[in-house]
KOLGU-4560 file (N, C-alpha, C; in nm, 3 decimals, padded with zeros to 5 digits):
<recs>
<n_xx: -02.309 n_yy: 00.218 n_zz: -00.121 ca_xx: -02.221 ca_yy: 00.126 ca_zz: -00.193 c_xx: -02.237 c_yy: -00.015 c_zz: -00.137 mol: A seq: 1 type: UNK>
<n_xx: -02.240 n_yy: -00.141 n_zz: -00.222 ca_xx: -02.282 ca_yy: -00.268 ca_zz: -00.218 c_xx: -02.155 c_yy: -00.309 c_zz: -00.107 mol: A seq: 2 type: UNK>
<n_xx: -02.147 n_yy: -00.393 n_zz: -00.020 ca_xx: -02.111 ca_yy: -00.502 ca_zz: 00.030 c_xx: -02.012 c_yy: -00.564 c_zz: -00.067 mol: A seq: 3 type: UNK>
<n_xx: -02.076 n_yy: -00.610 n_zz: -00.171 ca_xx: -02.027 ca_yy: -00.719 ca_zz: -00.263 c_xx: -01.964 c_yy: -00.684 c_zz: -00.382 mol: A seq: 4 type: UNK>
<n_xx: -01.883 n_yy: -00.750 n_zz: -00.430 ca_xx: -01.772 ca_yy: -00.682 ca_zz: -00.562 c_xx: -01.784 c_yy: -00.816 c_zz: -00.589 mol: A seq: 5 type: UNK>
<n_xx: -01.815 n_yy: -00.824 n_zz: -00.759 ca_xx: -01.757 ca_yy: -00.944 ca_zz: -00.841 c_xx: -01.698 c_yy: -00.902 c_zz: -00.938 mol: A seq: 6 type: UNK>
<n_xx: -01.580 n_yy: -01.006 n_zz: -00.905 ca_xx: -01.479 ca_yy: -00.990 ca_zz: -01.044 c_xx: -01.535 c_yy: -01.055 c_zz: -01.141 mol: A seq: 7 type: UNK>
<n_xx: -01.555 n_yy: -01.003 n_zz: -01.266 ca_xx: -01.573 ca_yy: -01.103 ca_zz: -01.377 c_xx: -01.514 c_yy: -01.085 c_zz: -01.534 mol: A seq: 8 type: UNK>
<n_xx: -01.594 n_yy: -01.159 n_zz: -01.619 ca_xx: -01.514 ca_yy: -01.127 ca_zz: -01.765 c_xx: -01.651 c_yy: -01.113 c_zz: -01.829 mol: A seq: 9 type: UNK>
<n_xx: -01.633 n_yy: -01.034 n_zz: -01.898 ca_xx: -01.764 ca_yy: -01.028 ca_zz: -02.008 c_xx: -01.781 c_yy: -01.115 c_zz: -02.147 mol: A seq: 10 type: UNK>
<n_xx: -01.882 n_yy: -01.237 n_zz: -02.104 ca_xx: -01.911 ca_yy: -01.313 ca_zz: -02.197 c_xx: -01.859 c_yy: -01.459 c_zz: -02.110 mol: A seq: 11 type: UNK>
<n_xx: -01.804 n_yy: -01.443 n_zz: -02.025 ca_xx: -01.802 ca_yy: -01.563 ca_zz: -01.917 c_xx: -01.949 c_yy: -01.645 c_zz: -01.880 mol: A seq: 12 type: UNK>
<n_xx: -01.946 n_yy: -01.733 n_zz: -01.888 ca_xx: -02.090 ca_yy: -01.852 ca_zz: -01.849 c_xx: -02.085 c_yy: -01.853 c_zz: -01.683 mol: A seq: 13 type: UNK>
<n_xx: -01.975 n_yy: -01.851 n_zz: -01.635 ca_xx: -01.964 ca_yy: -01.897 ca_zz: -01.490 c_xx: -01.966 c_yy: -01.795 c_zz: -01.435 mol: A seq: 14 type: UNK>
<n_xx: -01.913 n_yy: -01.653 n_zz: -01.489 ca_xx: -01.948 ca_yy: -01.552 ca_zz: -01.442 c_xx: -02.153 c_yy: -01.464 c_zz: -01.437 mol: A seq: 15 type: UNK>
<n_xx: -02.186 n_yy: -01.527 n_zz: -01.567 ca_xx: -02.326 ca_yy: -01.548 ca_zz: -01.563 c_xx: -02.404 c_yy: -01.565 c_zz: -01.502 mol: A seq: 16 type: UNK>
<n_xx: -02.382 n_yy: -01.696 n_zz: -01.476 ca_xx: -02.442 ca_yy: -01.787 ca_zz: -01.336 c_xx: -02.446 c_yy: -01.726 c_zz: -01.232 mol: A seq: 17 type: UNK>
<n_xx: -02.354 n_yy: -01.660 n_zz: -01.193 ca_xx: -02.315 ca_yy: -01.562 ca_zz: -01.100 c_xx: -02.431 c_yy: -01.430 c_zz: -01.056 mol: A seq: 18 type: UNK>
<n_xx: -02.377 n_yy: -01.372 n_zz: -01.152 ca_xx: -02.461 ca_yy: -01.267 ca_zz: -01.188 c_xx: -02.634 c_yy: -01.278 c_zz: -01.221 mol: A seq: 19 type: UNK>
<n_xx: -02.664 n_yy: -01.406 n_zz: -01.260 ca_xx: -02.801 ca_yy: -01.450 ca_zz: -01.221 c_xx: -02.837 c_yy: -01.457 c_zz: -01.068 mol: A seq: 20 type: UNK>
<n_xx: -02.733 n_yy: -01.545 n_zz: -01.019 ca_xx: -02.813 ca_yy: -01.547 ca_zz: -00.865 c_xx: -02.833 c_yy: -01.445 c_zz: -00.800 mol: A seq: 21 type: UNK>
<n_xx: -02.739 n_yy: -01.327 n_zz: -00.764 ca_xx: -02.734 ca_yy: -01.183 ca_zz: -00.754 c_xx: -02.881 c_yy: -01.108 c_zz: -00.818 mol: A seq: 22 type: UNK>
<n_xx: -02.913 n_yy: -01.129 n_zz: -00.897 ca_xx: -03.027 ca_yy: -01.130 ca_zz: -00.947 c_xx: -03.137 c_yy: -01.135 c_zz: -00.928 mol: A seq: 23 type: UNK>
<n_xx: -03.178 n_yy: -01.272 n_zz: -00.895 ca_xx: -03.259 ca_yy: -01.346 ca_zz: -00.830 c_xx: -03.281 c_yy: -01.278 c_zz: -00.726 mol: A seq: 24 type: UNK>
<n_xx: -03.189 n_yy: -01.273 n_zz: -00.640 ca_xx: -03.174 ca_yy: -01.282 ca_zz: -00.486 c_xx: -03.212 c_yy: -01.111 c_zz: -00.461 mol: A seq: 25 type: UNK>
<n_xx: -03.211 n_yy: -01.064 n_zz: -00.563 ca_xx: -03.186 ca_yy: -00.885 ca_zz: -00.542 c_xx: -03.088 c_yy: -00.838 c_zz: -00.524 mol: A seq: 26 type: UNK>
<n_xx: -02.938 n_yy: -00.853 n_zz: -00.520 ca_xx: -02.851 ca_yy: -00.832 ca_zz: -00.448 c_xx: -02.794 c_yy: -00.730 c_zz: -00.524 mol: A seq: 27 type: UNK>
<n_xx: -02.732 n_yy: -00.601 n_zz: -00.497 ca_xx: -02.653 ca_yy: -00.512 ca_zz: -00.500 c_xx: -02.524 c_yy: -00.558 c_zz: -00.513 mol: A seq: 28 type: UNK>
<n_xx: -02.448 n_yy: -00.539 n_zz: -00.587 ca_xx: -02.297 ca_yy: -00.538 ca_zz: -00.600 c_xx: -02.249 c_yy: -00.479 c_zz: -00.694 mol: A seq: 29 type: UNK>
<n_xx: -02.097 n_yy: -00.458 n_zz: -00.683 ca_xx: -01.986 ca_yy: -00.387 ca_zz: -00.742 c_xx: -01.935 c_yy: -00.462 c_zz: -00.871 mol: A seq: 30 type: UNK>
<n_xx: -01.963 n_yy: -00.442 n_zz: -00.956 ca_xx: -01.896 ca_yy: -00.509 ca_zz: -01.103 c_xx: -01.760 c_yy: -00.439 c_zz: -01.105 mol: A seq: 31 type: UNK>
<n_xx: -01.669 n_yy: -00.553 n_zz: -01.092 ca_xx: -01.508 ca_yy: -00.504 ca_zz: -01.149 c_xx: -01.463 c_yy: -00.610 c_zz: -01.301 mol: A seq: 32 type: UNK>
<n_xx: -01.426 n_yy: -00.615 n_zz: -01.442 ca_xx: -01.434 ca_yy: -00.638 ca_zz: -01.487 c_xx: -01.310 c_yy: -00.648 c_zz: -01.497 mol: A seq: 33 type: UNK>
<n_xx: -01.224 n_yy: -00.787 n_zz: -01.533 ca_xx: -01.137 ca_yy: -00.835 ca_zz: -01.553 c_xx: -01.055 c_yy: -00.851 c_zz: -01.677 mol: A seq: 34 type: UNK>
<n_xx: -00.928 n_yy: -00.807 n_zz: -01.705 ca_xx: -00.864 ca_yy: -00.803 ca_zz: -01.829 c_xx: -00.886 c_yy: -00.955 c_zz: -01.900 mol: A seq: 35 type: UNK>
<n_xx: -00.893 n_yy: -00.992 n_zz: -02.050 ca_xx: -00.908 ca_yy: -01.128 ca_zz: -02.099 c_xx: -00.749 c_yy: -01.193 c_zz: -02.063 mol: A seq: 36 type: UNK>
<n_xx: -00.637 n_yy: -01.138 n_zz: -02.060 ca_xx: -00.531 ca_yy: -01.193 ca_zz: -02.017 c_xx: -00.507 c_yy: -01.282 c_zz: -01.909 mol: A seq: 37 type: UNK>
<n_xx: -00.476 n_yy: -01.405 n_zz: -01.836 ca_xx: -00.422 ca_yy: -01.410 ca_zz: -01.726 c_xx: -00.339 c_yy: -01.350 c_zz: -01.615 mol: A seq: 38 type: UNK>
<n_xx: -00.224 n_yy: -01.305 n_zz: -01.720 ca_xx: -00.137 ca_yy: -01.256 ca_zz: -01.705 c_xx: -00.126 c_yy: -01.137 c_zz: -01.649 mol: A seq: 39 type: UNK>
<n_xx: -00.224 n_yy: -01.076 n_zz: -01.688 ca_xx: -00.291 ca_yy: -00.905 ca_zz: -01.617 c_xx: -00.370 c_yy: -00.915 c_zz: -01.519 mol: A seq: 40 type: UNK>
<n_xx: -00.391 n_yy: -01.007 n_zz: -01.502 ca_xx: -00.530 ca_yy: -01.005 ca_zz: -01.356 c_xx: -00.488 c_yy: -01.032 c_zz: -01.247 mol: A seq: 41 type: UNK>
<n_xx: -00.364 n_yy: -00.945 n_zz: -01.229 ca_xx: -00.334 ca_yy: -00.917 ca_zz: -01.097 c_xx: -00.409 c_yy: -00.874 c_zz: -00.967 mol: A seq: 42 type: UNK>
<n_xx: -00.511 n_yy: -00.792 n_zz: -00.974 ca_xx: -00.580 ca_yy: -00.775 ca_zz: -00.905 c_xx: -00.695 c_yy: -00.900 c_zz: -00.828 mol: A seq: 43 type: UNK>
<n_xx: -00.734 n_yy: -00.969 n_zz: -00.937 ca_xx: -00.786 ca_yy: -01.116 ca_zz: -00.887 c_xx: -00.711 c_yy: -01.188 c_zz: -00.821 mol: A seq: 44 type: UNK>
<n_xx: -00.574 n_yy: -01.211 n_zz: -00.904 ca_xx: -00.503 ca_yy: -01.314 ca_zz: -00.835 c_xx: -00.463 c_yy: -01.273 c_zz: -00.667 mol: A seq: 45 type: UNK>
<n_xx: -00.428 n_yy: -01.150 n_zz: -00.628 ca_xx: -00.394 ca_yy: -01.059 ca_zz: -00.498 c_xx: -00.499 c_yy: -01.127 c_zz: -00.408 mol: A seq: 46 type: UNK>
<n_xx: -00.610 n_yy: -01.097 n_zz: -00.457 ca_xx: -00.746 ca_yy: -01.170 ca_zz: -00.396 c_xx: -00.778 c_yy: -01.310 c_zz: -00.385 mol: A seq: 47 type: UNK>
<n_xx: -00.749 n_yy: -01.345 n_zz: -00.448 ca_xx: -00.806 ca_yy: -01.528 ca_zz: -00.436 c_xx: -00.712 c_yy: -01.612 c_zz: -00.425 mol: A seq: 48 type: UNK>
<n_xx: -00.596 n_yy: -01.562 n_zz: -00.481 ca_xx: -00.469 ca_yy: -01.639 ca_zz: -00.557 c_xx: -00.474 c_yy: -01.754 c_zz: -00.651 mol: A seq: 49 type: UNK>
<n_xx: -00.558 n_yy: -01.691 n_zz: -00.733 ca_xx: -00.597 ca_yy: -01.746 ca_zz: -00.872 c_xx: -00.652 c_yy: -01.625 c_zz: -00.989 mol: A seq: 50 type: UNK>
<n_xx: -00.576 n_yy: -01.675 n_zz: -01.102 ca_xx: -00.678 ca_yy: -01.575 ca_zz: -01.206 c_xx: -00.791 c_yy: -01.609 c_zz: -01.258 mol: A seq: 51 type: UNK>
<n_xx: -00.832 n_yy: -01.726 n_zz: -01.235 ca_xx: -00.973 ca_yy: -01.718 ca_zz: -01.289 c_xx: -01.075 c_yy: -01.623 c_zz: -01.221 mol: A seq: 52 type: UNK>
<n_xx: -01.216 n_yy: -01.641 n_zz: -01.298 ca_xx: -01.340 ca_yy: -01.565 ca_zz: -01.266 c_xx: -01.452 c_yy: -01.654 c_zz: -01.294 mol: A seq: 53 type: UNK>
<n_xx: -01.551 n_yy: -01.620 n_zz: -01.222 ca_xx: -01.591 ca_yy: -01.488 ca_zz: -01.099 c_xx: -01.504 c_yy: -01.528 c_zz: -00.980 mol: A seq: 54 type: UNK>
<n_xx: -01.489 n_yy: -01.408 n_zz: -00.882 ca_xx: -01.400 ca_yy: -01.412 ca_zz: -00.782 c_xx: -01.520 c_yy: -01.327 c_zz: -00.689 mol: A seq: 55 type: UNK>
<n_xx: -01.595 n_yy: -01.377 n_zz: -00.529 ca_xx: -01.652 ca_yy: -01.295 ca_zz: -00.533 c_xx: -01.614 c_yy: -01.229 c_zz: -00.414 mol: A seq: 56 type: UNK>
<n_xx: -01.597 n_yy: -01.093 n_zz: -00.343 ca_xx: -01.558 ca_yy: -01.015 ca_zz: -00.228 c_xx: -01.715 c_yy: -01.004 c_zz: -00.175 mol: A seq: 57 type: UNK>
<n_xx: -01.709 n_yy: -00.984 n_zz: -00.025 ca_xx: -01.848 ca_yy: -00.960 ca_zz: 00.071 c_xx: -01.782 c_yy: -00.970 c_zz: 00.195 mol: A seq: 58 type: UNK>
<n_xx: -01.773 n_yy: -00.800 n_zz: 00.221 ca_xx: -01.697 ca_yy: -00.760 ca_zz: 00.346 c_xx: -01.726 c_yy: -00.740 c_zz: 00.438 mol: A seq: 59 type: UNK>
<n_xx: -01.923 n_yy: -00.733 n_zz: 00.467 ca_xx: -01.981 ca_yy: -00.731 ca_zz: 00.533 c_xx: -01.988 c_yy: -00.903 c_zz: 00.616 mol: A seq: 60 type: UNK>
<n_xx: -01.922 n_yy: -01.039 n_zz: 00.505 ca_xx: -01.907 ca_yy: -01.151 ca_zz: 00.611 c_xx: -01.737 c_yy: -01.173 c_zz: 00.607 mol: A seq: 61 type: UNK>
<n_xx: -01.693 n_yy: -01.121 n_zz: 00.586 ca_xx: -01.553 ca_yy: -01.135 ca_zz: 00.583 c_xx: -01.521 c_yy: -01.221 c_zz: 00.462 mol: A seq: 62 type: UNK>
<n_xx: -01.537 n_yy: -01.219 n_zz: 00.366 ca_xx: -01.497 ca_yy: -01.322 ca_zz: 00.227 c_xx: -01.431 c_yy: -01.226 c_zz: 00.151 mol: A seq: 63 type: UNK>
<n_xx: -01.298 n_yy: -01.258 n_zz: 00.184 ca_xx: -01.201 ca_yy: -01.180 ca_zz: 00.052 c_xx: -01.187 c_yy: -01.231 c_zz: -00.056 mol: A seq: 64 type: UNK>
<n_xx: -01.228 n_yy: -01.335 n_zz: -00.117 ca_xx: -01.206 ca_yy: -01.392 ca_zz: -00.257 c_xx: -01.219 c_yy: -01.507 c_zz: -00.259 mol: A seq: 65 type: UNK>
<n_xx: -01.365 n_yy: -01.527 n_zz: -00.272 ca_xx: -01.436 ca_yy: -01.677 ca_zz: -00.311 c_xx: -01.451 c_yy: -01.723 c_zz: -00.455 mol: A seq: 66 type: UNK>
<n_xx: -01.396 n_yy: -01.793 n_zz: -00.501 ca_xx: -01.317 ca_yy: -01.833 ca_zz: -00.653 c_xx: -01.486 c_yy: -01.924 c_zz: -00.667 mol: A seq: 67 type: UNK>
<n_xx: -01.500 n_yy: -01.996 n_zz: -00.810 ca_xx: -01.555 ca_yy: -02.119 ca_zz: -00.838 c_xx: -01.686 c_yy: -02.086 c_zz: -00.851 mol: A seq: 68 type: UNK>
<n_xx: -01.787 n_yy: -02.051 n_zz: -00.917 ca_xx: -01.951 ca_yy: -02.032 ca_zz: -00.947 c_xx: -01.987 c_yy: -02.094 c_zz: -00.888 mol: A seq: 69 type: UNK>
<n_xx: -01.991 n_yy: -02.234 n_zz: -00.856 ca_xx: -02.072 ca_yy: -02.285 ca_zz: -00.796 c_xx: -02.105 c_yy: -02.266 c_zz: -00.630 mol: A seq: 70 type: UNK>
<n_xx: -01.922 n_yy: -02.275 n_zz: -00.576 ca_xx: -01.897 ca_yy: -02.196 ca_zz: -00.421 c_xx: -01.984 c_yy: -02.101 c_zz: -00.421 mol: A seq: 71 type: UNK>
<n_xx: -01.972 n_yy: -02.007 n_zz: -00.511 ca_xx: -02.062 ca_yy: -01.866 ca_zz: -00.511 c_xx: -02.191 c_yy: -01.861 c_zz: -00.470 mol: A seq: 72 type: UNK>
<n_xx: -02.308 n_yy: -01.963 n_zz: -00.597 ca_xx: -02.347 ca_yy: -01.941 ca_zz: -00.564 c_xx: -02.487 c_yy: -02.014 c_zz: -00.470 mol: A seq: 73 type: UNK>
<n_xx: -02.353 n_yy: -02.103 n_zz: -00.417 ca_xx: -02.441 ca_yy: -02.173 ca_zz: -00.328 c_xx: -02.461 c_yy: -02.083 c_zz: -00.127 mol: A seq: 74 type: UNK>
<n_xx: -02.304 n_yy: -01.999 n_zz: -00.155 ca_xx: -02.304 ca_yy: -01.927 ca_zz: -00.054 c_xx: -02.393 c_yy: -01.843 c_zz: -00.052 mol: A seq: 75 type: UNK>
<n_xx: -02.428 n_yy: -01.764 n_zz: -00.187 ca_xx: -02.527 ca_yy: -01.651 ca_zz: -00.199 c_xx: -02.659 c_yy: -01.668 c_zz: -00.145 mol: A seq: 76 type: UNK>
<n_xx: -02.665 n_yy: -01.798 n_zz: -00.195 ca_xx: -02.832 ca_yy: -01.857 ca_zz: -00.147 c_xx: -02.778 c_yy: -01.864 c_zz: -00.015 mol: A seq: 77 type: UNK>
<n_xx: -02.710 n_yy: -01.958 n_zz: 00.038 ca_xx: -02.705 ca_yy: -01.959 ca_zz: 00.216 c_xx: -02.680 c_yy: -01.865 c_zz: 00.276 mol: A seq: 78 type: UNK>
<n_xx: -02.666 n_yy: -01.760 n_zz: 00.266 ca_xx: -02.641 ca_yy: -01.618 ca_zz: 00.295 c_xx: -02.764 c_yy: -01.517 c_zz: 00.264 mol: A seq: 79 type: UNK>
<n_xx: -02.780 n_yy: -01.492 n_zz: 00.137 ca_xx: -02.850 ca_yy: -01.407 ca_zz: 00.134 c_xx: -03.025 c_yy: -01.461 c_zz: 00.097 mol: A seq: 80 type: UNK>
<n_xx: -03.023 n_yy: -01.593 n_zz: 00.042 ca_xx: -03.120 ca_yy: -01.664 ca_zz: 00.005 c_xx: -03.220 c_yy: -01.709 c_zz: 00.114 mol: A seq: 81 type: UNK>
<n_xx: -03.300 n_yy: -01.843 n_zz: 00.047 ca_xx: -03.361 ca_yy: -01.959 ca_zz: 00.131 c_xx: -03.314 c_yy: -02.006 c_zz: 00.231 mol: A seq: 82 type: UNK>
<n_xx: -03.175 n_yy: -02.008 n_zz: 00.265 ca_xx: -03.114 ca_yy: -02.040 ca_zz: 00.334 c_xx: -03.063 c_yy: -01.966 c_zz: 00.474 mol: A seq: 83 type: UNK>
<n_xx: -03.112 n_yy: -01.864 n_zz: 00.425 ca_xx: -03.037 ca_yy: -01.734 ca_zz: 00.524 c_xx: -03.101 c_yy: -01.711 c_zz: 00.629 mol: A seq: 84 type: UNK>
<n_xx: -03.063 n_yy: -01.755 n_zz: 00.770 ca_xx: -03.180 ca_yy: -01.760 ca_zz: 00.893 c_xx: -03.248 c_yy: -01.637 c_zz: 00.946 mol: A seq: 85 type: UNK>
</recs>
């Protein structure tokens, strides 16, 4: 089982992006798929304390809920990428 869990929505752009770099990079992770409501995405919000998406978990560096695509996936690359020493 992956390290990594992303929350997302299906048909999300930013969640996309996401899911491209993961991609790229090879990376293994956990798809949890998020209700279209705000209001229901309790489980995101618990985590990030926000309902938006992607939200991403990686417990292997301690990141309980990294909000924002771009945060994502600039960490992904510095972590798991070009960047990763």
């Amino acid at each position: 089982m992956s390290n990594l869990v992303l929350y997302e929505l299906q048909g999300c752009p930013y969640c996309a992006k996401v899911k491209n770099k993961l991609s790229e990079l090879d990376l293994e992770y956990e798809s949890r798929s998020v209700p279209r409501s705000h209001g229901q995405r309790t489980e995101v919000e618990a985590i990030s304390g926000q309902t938006g998406v992607p939200v991403l978990v990686d417990e292997e560096h301690g990141v309980e809920g990294m909000p924002e695509s771009d945060d994502i996936v600039a960490y992904l690359e510095e972590t798991y990428g070009g960047g990763a020493a």
